[in-house]
N, C-alpha and C positions, 0 to 999 in steps of 0.2 A: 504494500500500500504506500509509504512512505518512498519507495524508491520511486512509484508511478508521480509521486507529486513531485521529486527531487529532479525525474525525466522533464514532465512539464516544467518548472520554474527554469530550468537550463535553458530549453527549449526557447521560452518566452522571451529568457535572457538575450541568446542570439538575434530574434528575431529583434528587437527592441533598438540592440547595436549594431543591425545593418539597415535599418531606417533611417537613425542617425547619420549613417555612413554617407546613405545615400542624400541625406537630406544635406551636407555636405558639401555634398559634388554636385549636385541639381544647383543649391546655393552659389558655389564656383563659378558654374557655366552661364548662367541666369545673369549673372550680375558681374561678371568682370570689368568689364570694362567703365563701372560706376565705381567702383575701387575699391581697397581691403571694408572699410567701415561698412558700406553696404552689404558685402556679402557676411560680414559677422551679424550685421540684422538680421539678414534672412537666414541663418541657421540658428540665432537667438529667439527669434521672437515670431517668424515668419513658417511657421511648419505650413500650415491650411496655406496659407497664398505661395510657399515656393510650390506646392504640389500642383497648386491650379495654373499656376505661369507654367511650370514645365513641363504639364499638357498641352495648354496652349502653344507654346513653342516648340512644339515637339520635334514636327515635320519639318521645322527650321533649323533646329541646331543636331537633326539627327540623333533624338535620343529618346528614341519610340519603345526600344526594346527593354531600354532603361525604365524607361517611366511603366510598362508592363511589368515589371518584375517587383519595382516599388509599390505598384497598385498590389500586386499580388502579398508580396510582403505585408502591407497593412490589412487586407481582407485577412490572413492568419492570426494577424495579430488582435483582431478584434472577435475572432471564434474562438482566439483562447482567453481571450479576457473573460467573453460569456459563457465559456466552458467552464472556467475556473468555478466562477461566479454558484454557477446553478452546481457545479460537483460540494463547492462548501456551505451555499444554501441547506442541500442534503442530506450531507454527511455530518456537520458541522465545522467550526476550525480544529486544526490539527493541535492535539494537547501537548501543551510544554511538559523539560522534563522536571 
């Protein structure tokens, strides 16, 4: 039981840190040329709008395949949030030692 939730939190973990990752690199490409300050906004403060500008610019900066794999990455991340959610509704929280 315990190993299945230490599976899931790892799991969540990565995915967590390659959103980040990416929201990064989306942040880079999006906004270079507006300079360093800008693109630390939009990895600060800017998740929702780098996601929506680097749709929108997709087919321009060629990074369709990118931007698929981060939609993807977040639809995971958001079925394990409500998976969490509804397995410790359930079960209860897991008891200290």
């Amino acid at each position: 039981m315990t190993l299945a939730i230490l599976a899931t939190c790892l799991t969540f973990g990565l995915i967590i840190i390659g959103n980040f990752a990416y929201q990064i690199y989306i942040s880079y490409l999006l906004y270079k040329e507006q300079g360093p300050a800008r693109i630390m906004w939009g990895i600060v403060f800017g998740s929702n709008r780098t996601f929506a500008q680097g749709w929108q610019q997709a087919d321009e900066l060629g990074i369709k395949n990118i931007m698929t794999f981060w939609s993807f990455l977040l639809t995971i991340l958001v079925i394990s949030v409500v998976g969490l959610m509804i397995y410790f509704a359930v079960t209860g929280p897991p008891a200290g030692r």
